[in-house]
C-alpha positions as CSV (number, residue, x, y, z in Angstrom):
1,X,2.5,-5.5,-16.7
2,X,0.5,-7.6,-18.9
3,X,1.4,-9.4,-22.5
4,X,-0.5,-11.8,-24.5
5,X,0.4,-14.9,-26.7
6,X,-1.6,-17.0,-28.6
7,X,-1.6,-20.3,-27.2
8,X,-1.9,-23.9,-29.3
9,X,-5.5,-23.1,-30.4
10,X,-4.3,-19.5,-31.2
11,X,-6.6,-17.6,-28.6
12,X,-4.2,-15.1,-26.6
13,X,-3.5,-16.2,-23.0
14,X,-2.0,-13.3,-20.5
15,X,1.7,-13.7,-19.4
16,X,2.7,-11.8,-16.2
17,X,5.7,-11.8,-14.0
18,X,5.4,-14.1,-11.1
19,X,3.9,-12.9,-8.1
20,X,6.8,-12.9,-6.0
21,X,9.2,-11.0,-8.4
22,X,10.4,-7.5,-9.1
23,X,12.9,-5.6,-11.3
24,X,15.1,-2.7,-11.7
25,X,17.3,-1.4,-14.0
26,X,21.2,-0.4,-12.5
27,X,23.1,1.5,-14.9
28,X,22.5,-0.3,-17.9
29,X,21.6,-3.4,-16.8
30,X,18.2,-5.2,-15.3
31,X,18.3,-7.2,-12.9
32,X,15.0,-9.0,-11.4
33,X,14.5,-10.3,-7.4
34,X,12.6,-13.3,-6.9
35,X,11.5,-13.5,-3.2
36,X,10.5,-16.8,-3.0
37,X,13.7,-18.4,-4.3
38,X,15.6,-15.3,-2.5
39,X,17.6,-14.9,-5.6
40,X,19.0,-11.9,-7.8
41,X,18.7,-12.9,-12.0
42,X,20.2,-10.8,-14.7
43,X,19.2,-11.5,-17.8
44,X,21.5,-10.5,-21.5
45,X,21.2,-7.3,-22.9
46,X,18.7,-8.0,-25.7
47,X,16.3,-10.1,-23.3
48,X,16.3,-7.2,-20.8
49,X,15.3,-5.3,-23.9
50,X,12.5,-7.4,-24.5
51,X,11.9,-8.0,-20.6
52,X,11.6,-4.3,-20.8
53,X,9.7,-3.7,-23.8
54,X,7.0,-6.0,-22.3
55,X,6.5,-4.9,-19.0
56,X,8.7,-1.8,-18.3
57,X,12.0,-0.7,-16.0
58,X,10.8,0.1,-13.2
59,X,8.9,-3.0,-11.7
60,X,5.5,-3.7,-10.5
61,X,4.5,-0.3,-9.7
62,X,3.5,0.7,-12.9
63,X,3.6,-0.9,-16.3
64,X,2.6,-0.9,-20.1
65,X,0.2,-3.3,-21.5
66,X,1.6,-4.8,-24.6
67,X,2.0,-7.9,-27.2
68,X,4.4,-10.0,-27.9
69,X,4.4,-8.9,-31.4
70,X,4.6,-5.4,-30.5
71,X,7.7,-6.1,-28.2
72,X,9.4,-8.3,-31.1
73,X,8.3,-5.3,-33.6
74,X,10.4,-3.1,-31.3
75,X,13.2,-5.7,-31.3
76,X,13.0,-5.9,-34.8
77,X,13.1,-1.8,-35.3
78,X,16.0,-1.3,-33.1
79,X,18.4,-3.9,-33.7
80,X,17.6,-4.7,-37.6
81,X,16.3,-8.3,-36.8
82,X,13.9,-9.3,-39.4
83,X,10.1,-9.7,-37.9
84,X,10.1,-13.3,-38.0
85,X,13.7,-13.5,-36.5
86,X,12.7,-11.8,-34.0
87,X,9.4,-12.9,-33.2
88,X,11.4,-16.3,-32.6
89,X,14.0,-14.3,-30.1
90,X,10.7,-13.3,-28.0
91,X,9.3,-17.0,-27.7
92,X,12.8,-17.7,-26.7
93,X,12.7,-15.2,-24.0
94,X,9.0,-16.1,-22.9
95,X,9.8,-19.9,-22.9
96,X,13.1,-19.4,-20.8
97,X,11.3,-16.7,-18.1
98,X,8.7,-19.4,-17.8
99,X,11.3,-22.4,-17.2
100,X,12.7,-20.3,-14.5
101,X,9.5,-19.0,-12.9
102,X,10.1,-15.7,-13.8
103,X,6.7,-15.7,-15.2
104,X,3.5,-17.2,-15.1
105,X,0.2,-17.8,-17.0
106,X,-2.7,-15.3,-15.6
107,X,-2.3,-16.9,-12.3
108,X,-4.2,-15.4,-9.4
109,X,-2.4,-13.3,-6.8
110,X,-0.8,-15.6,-4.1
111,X,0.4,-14.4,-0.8
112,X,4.0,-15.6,0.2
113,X,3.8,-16.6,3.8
114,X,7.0,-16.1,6.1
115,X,7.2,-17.1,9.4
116,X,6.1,-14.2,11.9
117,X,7.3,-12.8,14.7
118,X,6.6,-12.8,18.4
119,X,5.2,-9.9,19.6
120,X,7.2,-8.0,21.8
121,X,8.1,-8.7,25.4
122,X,8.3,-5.2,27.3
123,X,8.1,-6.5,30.9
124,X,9.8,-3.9,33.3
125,X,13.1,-5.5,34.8
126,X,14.0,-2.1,36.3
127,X,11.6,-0.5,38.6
128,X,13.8,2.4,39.7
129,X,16.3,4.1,37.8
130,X,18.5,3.8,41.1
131,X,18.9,-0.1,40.9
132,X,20.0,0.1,36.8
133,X,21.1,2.3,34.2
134,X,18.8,3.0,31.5
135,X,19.9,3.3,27.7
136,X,17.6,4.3,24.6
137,X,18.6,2.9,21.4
138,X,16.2,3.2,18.5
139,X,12.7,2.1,20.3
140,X,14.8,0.0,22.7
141,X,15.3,0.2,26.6
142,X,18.5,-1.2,27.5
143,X,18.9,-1.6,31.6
144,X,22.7,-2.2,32.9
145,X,22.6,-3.1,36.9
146,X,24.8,-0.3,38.1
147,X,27.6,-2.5,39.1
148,X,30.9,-0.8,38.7
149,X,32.3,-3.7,35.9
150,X,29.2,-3.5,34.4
151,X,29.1,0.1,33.8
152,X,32.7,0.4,33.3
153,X,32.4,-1.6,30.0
154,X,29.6,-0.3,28.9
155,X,29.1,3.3,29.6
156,X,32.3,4.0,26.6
157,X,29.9,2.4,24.0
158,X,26.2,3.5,25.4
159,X,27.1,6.8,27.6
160,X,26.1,9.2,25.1
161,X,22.7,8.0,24.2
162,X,19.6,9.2,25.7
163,X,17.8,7.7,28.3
164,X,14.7,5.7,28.6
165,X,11.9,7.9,30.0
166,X,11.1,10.6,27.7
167,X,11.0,8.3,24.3
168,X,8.6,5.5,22.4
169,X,9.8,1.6,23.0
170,X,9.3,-1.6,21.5
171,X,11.3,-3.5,24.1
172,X,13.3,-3.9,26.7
173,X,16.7,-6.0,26.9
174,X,18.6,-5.9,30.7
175,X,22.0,-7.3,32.5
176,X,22.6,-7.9,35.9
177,X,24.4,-9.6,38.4
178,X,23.1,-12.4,40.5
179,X,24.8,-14.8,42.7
180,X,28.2,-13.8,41.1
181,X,26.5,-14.6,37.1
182,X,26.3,-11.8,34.5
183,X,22.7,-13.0,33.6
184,X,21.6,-11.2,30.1
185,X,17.6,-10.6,29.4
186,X,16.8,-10.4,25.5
187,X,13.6,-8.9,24.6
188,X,11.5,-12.4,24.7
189,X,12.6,-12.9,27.9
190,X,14.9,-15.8,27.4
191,X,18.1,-15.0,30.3
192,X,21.8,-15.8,29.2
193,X,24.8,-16.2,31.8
194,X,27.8,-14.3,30.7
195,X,30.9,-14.6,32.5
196,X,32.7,-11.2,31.6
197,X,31.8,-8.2,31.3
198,X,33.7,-8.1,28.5
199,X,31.1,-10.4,26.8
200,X,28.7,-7.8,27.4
201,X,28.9,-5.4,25.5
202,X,29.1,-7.4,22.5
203,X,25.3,-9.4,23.3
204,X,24.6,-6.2,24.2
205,X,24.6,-5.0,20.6
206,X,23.2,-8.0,19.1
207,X,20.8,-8.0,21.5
208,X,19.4,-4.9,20.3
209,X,19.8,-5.5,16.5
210,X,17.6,-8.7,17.3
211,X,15.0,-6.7,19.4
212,X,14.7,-4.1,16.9
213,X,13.7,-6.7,13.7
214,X,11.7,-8.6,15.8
215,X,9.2,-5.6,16.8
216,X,9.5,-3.8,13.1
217,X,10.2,-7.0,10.6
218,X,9.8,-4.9,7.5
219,X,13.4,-3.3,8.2
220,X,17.1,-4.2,6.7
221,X,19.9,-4.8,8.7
222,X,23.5,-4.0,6.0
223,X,26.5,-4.1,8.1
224,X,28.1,-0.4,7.1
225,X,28.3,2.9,8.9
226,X,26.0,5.7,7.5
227,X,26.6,9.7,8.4
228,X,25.0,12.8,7.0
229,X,26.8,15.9,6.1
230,X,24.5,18.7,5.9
231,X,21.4,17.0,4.0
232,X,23.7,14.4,2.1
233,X,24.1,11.1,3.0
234,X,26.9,8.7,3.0
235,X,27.5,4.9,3.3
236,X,30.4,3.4,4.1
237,X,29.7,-0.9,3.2
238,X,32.7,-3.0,4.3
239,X,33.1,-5.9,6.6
240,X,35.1,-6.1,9.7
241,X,39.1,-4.7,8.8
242,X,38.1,-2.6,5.8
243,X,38.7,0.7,7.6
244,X,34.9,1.5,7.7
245,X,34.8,2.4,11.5
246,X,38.1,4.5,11.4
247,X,37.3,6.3,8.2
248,X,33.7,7.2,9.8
249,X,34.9,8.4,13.2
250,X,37.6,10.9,11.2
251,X,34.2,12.3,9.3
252,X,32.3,12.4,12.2
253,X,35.1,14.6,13.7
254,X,35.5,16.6,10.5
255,X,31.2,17.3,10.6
256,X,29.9,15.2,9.8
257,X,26.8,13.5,11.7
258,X,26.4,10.0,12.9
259,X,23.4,7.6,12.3
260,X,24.7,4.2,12.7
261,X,28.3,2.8,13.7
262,X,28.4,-0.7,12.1
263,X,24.7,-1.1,11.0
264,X,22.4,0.6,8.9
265,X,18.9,-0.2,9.2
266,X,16.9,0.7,5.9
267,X,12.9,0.8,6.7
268,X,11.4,0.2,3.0
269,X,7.6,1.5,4.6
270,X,8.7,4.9,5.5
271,X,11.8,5.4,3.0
272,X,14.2,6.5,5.7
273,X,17.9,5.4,6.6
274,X,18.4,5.0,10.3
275,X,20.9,3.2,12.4
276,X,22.7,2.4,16.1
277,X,24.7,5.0,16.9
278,X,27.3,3.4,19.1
279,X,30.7,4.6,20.4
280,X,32.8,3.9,17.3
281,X,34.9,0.8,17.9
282,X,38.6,1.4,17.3
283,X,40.7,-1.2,16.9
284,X,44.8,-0.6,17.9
285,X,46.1,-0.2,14.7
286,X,44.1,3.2,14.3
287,X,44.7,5.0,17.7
288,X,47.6,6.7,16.5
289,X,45.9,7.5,12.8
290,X,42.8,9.0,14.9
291,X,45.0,10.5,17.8
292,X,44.8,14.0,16.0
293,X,41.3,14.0,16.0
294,X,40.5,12.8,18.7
295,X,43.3,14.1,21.5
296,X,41.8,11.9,24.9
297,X,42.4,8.4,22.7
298,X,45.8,8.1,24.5
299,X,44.4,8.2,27.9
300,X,40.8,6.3,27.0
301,X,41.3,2.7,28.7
302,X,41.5,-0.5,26.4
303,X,39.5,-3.2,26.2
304,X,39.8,-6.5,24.9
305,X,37.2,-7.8,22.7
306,X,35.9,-11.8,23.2
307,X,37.8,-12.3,19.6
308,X,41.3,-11.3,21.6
309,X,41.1,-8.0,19.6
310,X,41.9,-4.8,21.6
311,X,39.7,-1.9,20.9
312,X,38.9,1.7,22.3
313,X,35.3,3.0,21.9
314,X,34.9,6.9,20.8
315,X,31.8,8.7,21.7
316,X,30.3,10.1,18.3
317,X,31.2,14.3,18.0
318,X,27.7,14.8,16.6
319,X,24.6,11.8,15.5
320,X,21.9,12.5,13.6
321,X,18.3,10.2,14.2
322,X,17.4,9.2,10.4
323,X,17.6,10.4,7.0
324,X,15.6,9.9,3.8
325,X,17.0,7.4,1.6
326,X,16.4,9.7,-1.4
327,X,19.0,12.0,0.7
328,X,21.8,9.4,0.3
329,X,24.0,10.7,-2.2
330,X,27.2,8.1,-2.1
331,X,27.7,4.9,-1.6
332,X,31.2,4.1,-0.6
333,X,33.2,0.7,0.0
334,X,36.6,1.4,1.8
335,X,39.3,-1.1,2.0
336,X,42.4,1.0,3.9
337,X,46.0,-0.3,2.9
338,X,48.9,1.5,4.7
339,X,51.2,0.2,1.3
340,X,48.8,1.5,-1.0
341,X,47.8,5.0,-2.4
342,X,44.6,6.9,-1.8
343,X,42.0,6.6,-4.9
344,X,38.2,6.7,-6.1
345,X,37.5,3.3,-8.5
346,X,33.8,3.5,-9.4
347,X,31.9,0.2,-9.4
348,X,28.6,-1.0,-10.9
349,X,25.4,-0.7,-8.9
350,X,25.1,-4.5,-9.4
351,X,28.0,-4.7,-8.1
352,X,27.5,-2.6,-5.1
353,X,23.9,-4.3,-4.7
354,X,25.4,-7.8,-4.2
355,X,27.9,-6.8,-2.1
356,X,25.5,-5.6,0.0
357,X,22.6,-7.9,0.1
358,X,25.8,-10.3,1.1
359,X,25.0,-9.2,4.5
360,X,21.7,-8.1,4.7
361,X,19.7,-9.0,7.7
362,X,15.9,-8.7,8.8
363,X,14.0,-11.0,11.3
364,X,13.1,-13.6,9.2
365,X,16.6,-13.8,7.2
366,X,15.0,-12.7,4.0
367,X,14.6,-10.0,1.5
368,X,11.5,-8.5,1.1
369,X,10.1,-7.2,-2.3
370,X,9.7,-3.6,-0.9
371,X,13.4,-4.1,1.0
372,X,15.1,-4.6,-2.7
373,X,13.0,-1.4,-4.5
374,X,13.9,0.6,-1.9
375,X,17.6,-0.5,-1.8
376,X,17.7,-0.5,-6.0
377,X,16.0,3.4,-5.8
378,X,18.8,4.2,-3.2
379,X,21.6,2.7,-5.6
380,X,20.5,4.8,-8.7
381,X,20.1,7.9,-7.1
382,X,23.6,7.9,-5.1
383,X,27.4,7.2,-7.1
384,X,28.8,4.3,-6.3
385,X,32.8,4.0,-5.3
386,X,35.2,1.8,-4.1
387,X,37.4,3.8,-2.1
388,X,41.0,2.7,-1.4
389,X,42.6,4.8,1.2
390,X,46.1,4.9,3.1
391,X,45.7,8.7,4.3
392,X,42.6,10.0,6.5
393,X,42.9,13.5,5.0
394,X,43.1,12.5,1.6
395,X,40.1,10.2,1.6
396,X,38.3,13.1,3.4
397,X,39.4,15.1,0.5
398,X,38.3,12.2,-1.8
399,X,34.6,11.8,-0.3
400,X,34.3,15.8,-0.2
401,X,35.0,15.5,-4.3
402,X,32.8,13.2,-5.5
403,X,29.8,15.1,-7.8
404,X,26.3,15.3,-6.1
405,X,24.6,13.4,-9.0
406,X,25.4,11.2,-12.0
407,X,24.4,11.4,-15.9
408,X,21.4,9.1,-16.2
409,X,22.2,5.8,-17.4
410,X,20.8,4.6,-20.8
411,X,19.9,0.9,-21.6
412,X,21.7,0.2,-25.1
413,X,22.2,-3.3,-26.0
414,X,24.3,-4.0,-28.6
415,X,22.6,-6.9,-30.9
416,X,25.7,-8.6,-31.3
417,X,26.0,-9.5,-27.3
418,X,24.1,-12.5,-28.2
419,X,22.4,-14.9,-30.3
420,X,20.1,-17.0,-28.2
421,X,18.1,-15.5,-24.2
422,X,20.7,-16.1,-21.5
423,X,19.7,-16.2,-17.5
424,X,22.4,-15.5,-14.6
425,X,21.4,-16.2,-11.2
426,X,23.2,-14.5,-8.3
């Protein structure tokens, strides 16, 4: 990823991309992550022609070593710019990237530092399975005093998981009662009084979202629901009322395997997809949409939510442990409207990547170089849909229809887009 320049005295200097950035292209356009700043930049078509031209599409990994004279000679051949003309557009370009920090001068590598984590607290709060009962949720012990309240709200959102003794864990989060207090255990040991046991079950889950970064910092947190069908993935992204938990419970009761409820958890070492495969949470207005599916909704007991909502939790017909990200073959964004009609819009991958990263959680609140490749691969190898839905069967019909793969995408900048480098930060 190297290109020279001739500096004042005319000797060539090297010109790199910082150390702490990394590109992609989505479709047709590039867009480049600084991790330092913890900002998304997209640049104009013609200076992501010469962006690319210099140092490549695909990033860091691997890269040409070029001039700045052969980049503006490939400016010049494609677009009909005259060499001089162009040559100017380049400096442009290089003088821009530079104001921004986009790139630097044959600098030596520096390390970004980001505050670490503690090491995991695993102390034993339950010495006999008799006294609590023990949950296993993605590396983490979960112990629930068996106390009947206590298991009464948790056992519809933790029942069908396995338990602790016959699998590998990172830590241990507990609840139990004492001297008439709810007193919640996180996995650094710091103790919480909670005074329902309503309010359980949701620390409960944040509890283990917060366990799980902590002991494994390289992985992403996105707030969606992912399920498998067969070897092909889908992700349904959406915050809380966009029909994502309703949509995913009717597909995991049409086949369609569960690996997380409400988050997705993207590990950028290993390339896999896994999640927490909760009960789904239900909220009223969907009972009687889910009722055929799921026959014992009517007589499943209600609970009421520490937001006032009321919500049944269904236990997942069929979950699934991980899945390659290269297996993820659509990413969807529902939004159900009971006036509206079912359809498929498609949406850019930038699009769907900054929706996305709108949410995005790991233990130190930040993206990671590795964290946005691995998201950027899984955009261009899956389509990308906003699907709006009023009708269960006919956005089952609408997710079954969507094609396996798209035509690749090919960059082709039109030189009238612009006269002069443009930056847009996200």
């Amino acid at each position: 990823m190297t290109a020279y320049a001739a500096d004042r005295e005319g000797d060539e200097v090297e010109i790199t991309p910082s150390n702490d950035v990394d590109w992609f292209v989505l479709d047709s356009e590039l867009i480049i992550f600084q991790e330092r700043r913890q900002r998304l930049v997209t640049l104009d078509a013609l200076s992501s022609f010469v962006w690319q031209q210099l140092w490549g599409e695909q990033g860091k990994d691997s890269y040409p070593r070029t001039t700045i004279a052969a980049a503006a000679a490939g400016l010049a051949s494609s677009f009909g710019y005259s060499t001089s003309d162009a040559i100017l557009f380049v400096k442009k370009c290089i003088e821009q990237w530079s104001n921004a920090d986009l790139i630097g001068r044959g600098s030596p590598e520096e390390v970004i530092s980001s505050p670490g984590s503690s090491a995991c607290n695993a102390k034993t709060v339950a010495s006999v399975c008799s006294q609590f009962r023990p949950y296993w949720v993605s590396g983490i012990n979960v112990y629930i005093e068996r106390e009947h309240s206590l298991l009464a709200a948790l056992e519809p959102v933790l029942g069908h998981l396995p338990s602790t003794l016959i699998h590998k864990t990172f830590a241990e989060v507990s609840v139990k009662q004492k001297g008439g207090k709810l007193l919640a255990t996180d996995w650094s040991g710091h103790t919480t009084v909670l005074r329902y046991p309503e309010e359980v079950v949701a620390w409960v889950k944040l509890a283990i979202l917060e366990a799980i970064l902590a002991a494994r910092p390289s992985l992403i947190a996105i707030h969606a629901a992912a399920l498998s069908h067969g070897d092909d993935g889908v992700l349904l992204v959406g915050s809380s009322g966009s029909g994502k938990s309703t949509l995913a419970a009717y597909l995991n009761a049409h086949g369609y395997a569960l690996i997380g409820e409400d988050v997705v958890l993207l590990n950028p070492n290993l390339g896999t997809i896994s999640g927490l495969p909760f009960s789904f949470c239900i909220k009223e207005g969907s009972w009687t949409t889910l009722q055929r599916c799921y026959p014992c909704i009517d007589s499943m007991p209600a609970c009421t939510r520490p937001d006032g909502k009321r919500v049944k939790y269904l236990q997942p017909c069929r979950t699934r442990r991980s899945l390659p990200s290269f297996l993820l073959k659509s990413i969807v964004f529902p939004q159900y409207d009971t006036r509206g009609t079912t359809q498929l819009e498609p949406i850019t991958r930038v699009e769907a990547l900054l929706a996305i990263l709108s949410e995005a959680l790991n233990d130190q609140h930040r993206l990671t170089r590795s964290g946005f490749r691995m998201l950027c691969q899984a955009l261009s190898s899956g389509s990308v849909w906003r699907l709006h839905y009023c009708d269960l069967d006919a956005a089952l019909r609408c997710l079954e229809s969507l094609q396996t793969s798209l035509p690749e995408s090919r960059f082709k900048p039109d030189r009238s887009s612009t006269s002069s480098p443009e930056i847009r930060y996200h």
